[in-house]
C-alpha positions as CSV (number, residue, x, y, z in Angstrom):
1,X,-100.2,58.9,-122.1
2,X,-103.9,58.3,-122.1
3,X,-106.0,60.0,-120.1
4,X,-108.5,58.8,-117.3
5,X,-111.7,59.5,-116.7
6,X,-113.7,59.4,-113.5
7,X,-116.9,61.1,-111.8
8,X,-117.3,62.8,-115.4
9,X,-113.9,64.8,-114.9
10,X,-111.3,63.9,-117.5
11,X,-107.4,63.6,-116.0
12,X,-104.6,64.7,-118.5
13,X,-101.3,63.8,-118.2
14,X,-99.5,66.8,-116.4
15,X,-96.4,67.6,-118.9
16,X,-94.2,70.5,-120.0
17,X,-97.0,72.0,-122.2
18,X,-99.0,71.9,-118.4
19,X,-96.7,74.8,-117.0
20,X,-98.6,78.1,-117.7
21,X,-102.3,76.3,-117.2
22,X,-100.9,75.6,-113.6
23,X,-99.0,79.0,-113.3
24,X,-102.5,80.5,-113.7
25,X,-103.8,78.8,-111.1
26,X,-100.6,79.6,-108.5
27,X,-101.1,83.5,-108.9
28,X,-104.0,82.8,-106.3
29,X,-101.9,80.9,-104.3
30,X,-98.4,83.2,-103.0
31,X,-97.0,80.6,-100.5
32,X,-93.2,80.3,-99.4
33,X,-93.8,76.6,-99.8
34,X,-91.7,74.9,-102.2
35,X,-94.1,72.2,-103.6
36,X,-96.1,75.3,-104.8
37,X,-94.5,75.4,-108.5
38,X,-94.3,73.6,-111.6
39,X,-91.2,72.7,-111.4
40,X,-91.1,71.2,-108.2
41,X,-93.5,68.9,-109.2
42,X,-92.6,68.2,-112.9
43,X,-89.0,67.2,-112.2
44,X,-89.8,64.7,-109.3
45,X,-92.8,63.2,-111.1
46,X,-92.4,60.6,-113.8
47,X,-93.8,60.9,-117.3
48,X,-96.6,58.2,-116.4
49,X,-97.6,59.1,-112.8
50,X,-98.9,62.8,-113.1
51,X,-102.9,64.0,-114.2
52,X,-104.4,67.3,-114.0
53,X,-107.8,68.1,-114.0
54,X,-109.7,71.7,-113.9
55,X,-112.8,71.1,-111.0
56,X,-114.8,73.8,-110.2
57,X,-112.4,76.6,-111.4
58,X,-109.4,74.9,-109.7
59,X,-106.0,73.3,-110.7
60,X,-106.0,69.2,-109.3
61,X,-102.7,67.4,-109.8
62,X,-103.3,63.8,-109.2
63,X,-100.6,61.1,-109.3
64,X,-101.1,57.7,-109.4
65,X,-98.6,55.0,-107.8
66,X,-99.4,51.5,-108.1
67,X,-102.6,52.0,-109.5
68,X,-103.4,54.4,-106.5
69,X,-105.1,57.7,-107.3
70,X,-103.3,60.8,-104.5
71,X,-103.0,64.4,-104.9
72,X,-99.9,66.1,-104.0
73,X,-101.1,69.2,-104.0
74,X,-104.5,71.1,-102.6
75,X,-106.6,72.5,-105.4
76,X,-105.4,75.0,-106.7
77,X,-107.3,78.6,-107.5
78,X,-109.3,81.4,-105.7
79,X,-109.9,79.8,-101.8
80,X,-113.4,79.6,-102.0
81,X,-113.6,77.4,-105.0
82,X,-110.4,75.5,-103.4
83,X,-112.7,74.4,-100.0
84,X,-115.5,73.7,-102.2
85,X,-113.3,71.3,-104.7
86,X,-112.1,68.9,-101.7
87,X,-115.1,66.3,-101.6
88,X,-115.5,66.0,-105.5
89,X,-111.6,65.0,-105.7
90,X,-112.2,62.8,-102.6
91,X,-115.0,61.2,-105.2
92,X,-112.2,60.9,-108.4
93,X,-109.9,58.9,-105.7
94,X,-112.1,56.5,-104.1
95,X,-113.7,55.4,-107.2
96,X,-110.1,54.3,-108.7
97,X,-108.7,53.3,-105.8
98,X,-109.2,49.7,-103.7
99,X,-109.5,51.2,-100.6
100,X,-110.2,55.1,-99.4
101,X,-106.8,54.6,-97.0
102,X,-105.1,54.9,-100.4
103,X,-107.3,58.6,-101.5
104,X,-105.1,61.6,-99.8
105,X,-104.4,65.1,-100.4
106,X,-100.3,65.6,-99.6
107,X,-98.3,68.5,-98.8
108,X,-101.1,71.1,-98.2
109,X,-99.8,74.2,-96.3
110,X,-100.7,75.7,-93.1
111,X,-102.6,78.8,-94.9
112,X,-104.8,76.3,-96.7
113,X,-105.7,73.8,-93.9
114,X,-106.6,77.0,-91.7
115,X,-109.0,78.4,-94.1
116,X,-110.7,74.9,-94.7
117,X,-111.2,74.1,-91.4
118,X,-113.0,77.4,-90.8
119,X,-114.6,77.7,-94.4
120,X,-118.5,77.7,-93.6
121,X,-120.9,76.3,-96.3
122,X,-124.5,78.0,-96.2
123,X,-123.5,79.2,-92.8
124,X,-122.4,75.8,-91.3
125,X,-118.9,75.0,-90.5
126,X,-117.9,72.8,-93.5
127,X,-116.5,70.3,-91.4
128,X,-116.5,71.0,-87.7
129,X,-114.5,69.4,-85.2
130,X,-113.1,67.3,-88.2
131,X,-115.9,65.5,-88.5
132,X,-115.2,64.3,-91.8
133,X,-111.3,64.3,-92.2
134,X,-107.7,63.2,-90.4
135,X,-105.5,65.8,-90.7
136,X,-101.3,64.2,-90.5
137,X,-98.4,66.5,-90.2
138,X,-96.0,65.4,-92.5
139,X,-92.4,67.1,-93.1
140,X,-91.6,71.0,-93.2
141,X,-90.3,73.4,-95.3
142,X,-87.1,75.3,-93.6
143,X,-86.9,78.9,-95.2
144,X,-84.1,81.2,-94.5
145,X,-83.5,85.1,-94.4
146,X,-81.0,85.5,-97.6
147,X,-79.4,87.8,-95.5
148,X,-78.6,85.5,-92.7
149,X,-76.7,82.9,-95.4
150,X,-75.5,85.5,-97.5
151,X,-73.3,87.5,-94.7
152,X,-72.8,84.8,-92.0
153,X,-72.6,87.3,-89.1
154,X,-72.6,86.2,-85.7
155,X,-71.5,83.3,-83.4
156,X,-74.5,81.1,-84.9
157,X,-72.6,81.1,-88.3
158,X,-68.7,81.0,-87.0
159,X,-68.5,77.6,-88.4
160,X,-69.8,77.9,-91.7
161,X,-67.5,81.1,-92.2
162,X,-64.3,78.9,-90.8
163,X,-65.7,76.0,-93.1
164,X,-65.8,78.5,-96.4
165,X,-62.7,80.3,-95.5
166,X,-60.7,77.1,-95.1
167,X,-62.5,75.7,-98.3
168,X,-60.9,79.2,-100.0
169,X,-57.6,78.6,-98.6
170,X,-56.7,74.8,-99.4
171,X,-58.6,75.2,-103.0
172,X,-57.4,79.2,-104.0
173,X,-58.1,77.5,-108.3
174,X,-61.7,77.4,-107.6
175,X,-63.7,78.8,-110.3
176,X,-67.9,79.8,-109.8
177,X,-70.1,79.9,-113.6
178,X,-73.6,80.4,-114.3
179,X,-74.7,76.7,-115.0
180,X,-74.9,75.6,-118.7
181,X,-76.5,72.5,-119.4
182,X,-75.0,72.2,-123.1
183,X,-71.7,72.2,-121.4
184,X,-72.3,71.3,-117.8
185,X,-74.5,68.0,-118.0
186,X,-71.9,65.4,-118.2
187,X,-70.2,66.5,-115.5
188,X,-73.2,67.0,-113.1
189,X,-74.0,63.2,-113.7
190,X,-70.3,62.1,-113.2
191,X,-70.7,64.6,-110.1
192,X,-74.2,62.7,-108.9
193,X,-72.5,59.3,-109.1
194,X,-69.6,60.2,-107.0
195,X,-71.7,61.7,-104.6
196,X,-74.0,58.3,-104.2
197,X,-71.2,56.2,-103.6
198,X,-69.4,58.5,-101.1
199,X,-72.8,59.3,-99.3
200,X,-74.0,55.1,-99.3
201,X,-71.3,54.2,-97.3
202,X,-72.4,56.6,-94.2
203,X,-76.1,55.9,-94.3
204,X,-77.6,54.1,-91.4
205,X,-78.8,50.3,-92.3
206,X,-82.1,51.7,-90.7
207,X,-82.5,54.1,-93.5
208,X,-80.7,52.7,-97.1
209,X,-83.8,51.6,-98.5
210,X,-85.3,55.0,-98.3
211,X,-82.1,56.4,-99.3
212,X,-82.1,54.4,-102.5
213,X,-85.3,54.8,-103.2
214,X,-84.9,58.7,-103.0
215,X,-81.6,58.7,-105.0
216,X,-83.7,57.2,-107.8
217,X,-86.1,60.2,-107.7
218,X,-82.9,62.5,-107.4
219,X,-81.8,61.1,-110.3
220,X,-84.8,61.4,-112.1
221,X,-85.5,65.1,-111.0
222,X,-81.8,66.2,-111.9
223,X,-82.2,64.4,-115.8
224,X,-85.3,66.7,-116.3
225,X,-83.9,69.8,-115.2
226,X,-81.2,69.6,-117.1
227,X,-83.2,68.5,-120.1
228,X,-86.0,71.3,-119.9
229,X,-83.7,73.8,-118.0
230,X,-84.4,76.9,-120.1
231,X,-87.9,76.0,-120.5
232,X,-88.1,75.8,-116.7
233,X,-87.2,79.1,-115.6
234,X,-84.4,77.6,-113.4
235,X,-81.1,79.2,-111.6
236,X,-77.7,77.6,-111.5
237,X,-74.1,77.4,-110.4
238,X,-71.3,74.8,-110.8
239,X,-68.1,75.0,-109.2
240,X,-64.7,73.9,-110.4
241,X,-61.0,73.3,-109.0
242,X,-58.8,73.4,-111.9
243,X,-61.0,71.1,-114.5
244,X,-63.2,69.2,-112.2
245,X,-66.3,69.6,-111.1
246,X,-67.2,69.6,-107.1
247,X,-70.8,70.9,-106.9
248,X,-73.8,72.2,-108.5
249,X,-77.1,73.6,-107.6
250,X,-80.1,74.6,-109.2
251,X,-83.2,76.8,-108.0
252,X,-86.0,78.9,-108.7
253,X,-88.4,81.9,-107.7
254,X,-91.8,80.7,-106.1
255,X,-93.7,83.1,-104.6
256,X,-93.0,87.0,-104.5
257,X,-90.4,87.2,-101.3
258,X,-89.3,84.0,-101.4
259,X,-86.5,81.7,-103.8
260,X,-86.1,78.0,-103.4
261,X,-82.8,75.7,-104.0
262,X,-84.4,72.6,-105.5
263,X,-81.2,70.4,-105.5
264,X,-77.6,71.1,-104.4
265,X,-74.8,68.5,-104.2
266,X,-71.0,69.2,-103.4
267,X,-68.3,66.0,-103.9
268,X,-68.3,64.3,-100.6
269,X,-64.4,65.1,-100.0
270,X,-63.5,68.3,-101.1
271,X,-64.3,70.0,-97.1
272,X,-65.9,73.8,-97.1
273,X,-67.3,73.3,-100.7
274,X,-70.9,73.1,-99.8
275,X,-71.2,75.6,-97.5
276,X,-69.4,77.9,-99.9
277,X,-71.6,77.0,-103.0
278,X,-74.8,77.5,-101.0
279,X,-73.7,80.6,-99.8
280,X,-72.9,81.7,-103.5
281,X,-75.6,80.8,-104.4
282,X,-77.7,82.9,-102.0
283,X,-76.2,85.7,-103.4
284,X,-77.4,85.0,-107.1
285,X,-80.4,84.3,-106.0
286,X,-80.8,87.5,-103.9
287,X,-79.5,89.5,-106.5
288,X,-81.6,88.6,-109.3
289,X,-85.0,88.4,-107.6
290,X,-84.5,90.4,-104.5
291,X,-85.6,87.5,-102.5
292,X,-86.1,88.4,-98.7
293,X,-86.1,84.4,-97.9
294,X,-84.7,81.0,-99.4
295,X,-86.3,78.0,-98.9
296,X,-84.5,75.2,-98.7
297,X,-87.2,72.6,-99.3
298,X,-87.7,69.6,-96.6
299,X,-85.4,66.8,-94.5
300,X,-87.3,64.3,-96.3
301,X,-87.3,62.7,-92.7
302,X,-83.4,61.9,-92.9
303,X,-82.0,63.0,-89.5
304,X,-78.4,64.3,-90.6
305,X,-80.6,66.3,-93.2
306,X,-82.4,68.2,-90.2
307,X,-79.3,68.9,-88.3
308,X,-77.8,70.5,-91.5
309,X,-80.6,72.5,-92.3
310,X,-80.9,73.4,-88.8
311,X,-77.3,74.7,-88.3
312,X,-78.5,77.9,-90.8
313,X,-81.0,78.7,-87.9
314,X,-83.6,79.0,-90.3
315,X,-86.4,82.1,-89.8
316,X,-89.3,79.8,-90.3
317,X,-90.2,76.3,-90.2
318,X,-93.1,75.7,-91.8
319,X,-95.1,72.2,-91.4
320,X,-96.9,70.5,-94.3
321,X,-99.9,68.2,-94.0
322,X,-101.9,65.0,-95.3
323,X,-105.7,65.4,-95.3
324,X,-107.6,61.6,-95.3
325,X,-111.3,61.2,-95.3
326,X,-112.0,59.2,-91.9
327,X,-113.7,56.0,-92.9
């Protein structure tokens, strides 16, 4: 891919080799977030929309979208250098772009936005009152205790345990392994397309467009994990009755207390199996990184999505914003 150049910075394409130039850059930054990894954005980006660029000691991911410069990510690096990167990647935007509206920085977490709007520059407030920037919330991360999904205990989780147990009960062949991509892949994909065509048919007409759109991305995002898996760092699980697959998932460590569960899908019909998978999957994950939280990513704005994620009673919620330069 070629690279672009603009206010004298040069953008590279962000690919595999990318992954321990960013990693460098993310010791500074130990969030719970799950955008705040490689992978998470490598699998969901496609191989012509992602740059990188290194301003002022900081990691920029850019991406571009119809010919529309973005970040989807704050700078990355020691905070200081962060604050001080913002209006020279507002700059690299605007001078691609056809109109500032299009020039953002996405999915920047609580942590960061409180220490920019507070950062002080020669001992004035660097931009008081938000003189110079609209700040959006977006979506939220919901992050769990592993604990809580791991042992179920309590009223709150009576209907997950009756949903497992039943699941159990009608399906006593089931069969758990550590995901294998060599032998796993083909099914995963049959899996996926099973799982679109079950799922279409209950989406409101409000919402298929997004849904499609999304399911695209999905599909995009489960193709590269699969295909760099090992390379990755990733987690997995696939379970079987008798010879056919019924769900998969597929996650990660990303800061030092926290795991996240990138993608998980379950076969539509088969009742109790994704409640049981995710809470196998808690356990691996707890197990192998001694993880005191999950994080289950966003709702992605789908309502159905938020009631799910919200029947876990998750420990934390934590919101995700858009920063804009006012015009």
């Amino acid at each position: 891919m070629a690279e672009i150049k603009l206010q004298g910075h040069t953008l590279k394409s962000f690919d595999l080799k990318t992954k321990p130039i960013m990693q460098e850059y993310l010791k500074d930054f130990d969030v719970n977030v799950s955008d705040y990894s490689f992978c998470a954005n490598y699998i969901w980006l496609s191989k012509a929309s992602g740059f990188y660029s290194i301003i002022n000691n900081t990691f920029c991911l850019f991406v571009m979208n119809g010919g529309e410069l973005s970040m989807l990510l704050p700078p990355l690096g020691k905070p200081q250098d962060c604050y001080d990167s913002i209006p020279e990647c507002f700059k690299i935007m605007n001078e691609n772009n056809t109109s500032t509206y299009y020039s953002k920085i996405e999915y920047v977490c609580d942590n960061f936005l409180e220490g920019f709007i507070t950062h002080t520059n020669e001992g004035e407030v660097m931009f008081s009152s938000l003189d110079n920037y609209i700040i959006e919330k977006k979506l939220a991360d919901y992050i769990y205790v592993s604990d809580d999904l791991i042992e179920l205990k309590g009223n709150a989780y009576h209907t997950k345990r009756t949903e497992i147990n039943k699941f159990k009960r009608v399906y006593p062949n089931y069969f758990l392994q550590t995901l294998d991509c060599k032998k796993h892949s083909d099914d995963i994909k049959m899996l996926f397309d099973k799982w679109v065509s079950d799922r279409i048919k209950y989406v409101p007409k409000a919402e298929v467009d997004a849904f499609l759109d999304g399911i695209y991305q999905e599909r995009l995002a489960i193709k590269k994990c699969l295909q760099d898996y090992e390379t990755l760092g990733l987690d997995g699980l696939v379970i079987y009755i008798d010879d056919e697959l019924k769900g998969f998932t597929i996650g990660e460590k990303i800061c030092s207390d926290t795991a996240s569960v990138l993608i998980e899908k379950t076969d539509f019909e088969t009742l109790g199996c994704a409640q049981f998978i995710f809470r196998e999957f808690s356990k691996v994950l707890k197990e192998k990184y001694d993880c005191k939280y999950i994080n289950v990513g966003d709702d992605m704005g789908f309502e159905n999505l938020k009631k799910v994620k919200m029947s876990y009673r998750p420990e934390k919620i934590i919101p995700k914003y858009t920063i804009y330069q006012k015009l």
